[in-house]
C-alpha positions as CSV (number, residue, x, y, z in Angstrom):
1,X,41.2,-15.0,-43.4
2,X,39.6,-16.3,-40.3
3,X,41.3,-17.1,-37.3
4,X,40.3,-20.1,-35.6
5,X,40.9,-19.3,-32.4
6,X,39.2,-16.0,-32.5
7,X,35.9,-17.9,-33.6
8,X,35.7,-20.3,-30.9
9,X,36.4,-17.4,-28.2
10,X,33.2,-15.6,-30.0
11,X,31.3,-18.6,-29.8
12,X,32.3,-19.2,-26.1
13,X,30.8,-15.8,-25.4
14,X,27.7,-16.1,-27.3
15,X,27.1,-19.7,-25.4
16,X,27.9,-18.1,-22.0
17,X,25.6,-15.4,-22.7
18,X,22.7,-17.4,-23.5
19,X,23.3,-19.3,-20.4
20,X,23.3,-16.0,-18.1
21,X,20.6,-15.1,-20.2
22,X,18.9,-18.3,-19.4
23,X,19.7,-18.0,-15.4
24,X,18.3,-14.8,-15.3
25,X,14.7,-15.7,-16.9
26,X,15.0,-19.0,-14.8
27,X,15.0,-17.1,-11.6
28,X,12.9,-14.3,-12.4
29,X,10.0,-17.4,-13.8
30,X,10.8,-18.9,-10.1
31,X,10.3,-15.4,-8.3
32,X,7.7,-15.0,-9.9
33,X,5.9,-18.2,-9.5
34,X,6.7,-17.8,-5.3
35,X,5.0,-14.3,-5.2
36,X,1.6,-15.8,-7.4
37,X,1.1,-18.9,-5.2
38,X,1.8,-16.2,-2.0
39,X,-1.1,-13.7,-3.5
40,X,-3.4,-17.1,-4.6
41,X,-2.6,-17.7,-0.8
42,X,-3.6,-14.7,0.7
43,X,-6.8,-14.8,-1.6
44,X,-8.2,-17.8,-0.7
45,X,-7.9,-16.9,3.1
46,X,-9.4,-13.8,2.3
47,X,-11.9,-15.5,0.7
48,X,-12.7,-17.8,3.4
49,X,-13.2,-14.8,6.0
50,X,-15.3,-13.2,3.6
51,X,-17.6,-16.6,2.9
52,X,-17.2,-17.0,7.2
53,X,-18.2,-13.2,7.9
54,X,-22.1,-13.4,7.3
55,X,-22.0,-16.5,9.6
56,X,-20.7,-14.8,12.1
57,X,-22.3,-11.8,12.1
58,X,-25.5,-13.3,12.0
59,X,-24.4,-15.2,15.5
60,X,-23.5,-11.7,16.9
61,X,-26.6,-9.8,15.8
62,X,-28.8,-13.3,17.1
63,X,-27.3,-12.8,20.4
64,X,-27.4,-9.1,20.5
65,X,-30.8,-9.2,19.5
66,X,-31.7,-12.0,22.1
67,X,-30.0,-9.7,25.0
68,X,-32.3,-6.4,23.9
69,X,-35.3,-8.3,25.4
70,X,-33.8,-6.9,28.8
71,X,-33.9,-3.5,27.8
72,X,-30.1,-3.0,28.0
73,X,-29.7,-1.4,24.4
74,X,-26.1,0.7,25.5
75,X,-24.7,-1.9,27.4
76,X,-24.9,-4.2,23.8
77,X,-24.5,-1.3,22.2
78,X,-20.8,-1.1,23.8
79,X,-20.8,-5.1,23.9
80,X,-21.1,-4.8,20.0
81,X,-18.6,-2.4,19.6
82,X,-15.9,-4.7,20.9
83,X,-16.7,-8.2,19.6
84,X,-13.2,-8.7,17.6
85,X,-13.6,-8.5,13.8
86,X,-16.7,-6.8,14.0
87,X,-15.6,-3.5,15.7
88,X,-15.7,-1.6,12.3
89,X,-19.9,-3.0,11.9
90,X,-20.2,-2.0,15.5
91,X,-19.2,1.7,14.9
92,X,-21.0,1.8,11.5
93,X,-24.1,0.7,13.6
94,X,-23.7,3.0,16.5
95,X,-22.8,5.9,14.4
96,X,-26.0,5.8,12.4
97,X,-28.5,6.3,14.1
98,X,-31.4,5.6,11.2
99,X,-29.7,1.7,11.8
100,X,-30.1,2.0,15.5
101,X,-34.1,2.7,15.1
102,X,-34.3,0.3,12.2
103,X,-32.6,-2.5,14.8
104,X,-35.3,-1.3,17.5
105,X,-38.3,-1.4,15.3
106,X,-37.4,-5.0,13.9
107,X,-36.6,-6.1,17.4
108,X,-40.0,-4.8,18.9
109,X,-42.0,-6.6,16.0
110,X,-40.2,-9.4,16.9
111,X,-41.6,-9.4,20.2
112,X,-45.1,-8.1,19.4
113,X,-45.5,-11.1,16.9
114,X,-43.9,-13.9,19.2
């Protein structure tokens, strides 16, 4: 026969067991939620540098451009070089030379047609 006693003690367990069961998917769900709205975070700031970047860049290369008319090119060369967030486009620029003459060229047009 049954023992009474014996059955509620084995439905005790199985209850406490579902509700550690149940703790341990409610935090993991709760982790896991933080660390998604912490990388939906960190993309949308990326995002917004990378949306921001062209618009500054274009300010950088406008004033760069606009201080070649005094026929400085290595002092903006070096001025380009440590504008903050664009030091890694300066060196690509200065390390190329192809980009250098390209720069030169466009700049000289620019002058010969205004």
């Amino acid at each position: 026969m049954d023992d009474p006693g014996c059955s509620a003690t084995s439905s005790e367990e199985a209850e406490l067991r579902e509700q550690l069961i149940s703790k341990h998917y409610s935090r993991r769900v709760t982790e896991l939620t933080s660390q998604l709205q912490l990388s939906d975070s960190k993309a949308l700031h990326f995002y917004a540098e990378v949306l921001h970047l062209p618009l500054k860049l274009s300010r950088v290369l406008f004033d760069w451009f606009s201080k070649l008319d005094s026929g400085k090119i290595e002092t903006q060369q070096d001025s380009l070089c440590h504008v903050p967030g664009l030091r890694s486009v300066g060196e690509t620029l200065l390390c190329r030379p192809d980009h250098i003459e390209v720069l030169i060229i466009v700049q000289q047009q620019h002058q010969h047609s205004g």
